[in-house]
SENUMI-130426 format. One record per residue: x, y, z of N, C-alpha, C in turn; residue in one letter. Coordinates in steps of 0.2 Angstrom, whole numbers, plus 2048, in hexadecimal, padded with zeros to 3 digits. Example, Ala and Ser with C-alpha at 12.3 -4.5 7.8 and 13.67 -1.06 7.14 Angstrom:
BEGIN
8427E482783E7EA8278427F0827a/8407F58238447FB824840800827s/
END
This chain:
BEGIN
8047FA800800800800805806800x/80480B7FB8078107FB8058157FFx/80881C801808823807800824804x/8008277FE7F98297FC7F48267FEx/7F481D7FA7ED81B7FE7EF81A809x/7F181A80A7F381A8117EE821816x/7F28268107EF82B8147E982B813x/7E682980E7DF82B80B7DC82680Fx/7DE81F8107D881C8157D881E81Cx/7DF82381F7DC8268257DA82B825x/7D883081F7D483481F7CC83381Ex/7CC82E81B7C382B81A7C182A822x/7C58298287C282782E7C182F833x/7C483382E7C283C8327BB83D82Fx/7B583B8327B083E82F7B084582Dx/7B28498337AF8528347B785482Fx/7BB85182D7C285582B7BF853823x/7C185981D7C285A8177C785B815x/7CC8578117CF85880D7D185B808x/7D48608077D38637FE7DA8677FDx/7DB8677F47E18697F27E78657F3x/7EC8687F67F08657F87F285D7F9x/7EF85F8007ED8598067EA853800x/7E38537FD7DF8517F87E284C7F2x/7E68527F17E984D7E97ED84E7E8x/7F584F7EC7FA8507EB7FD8547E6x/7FA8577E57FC85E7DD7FD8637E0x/7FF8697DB80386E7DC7FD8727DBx/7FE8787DC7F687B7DD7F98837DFx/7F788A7DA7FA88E7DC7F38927E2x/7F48977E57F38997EB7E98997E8x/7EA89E7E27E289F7E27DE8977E4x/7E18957DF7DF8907DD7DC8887E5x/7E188A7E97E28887EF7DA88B7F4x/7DA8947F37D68957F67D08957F4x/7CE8957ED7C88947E97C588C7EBx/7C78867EB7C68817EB7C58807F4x/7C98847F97C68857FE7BF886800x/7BE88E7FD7B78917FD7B288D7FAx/7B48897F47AD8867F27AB8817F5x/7B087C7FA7AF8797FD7AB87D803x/7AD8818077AA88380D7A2885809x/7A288880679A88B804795884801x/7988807FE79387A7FF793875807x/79787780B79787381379287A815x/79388181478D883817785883814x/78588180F77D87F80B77C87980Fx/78087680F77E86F81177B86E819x/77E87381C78087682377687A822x/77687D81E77088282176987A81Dx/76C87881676587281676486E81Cx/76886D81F76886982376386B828x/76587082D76187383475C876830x/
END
């Protein structure tokens, strides 16, 4: 078993932790880019957030 899948199946056991960019896929990734895929994650966890209650 290689580092990636290793890490990857102790990440499936963080339910509340999201991984993204970096961490995610091992790729390079300039800043915007870094925080754009940030915010699109948090604005679909807060829709999800407000469907929900």
């Amino acid at each position: 078993m290689n580092t990636k899948t290793q890490y990857h199946d102790l990440a499936m056991q963080l339910k509340s932790t999201h991984f993204i960019v970096r961490l995610a896929t091992y790729r390079y990734y300039n800043m915007d880019q870094l925080v754009a895929q940030a915010l699109t994650l948090f604005k679909k966890m807060l829709n999800k957030e407000l469907l929900v209650n």
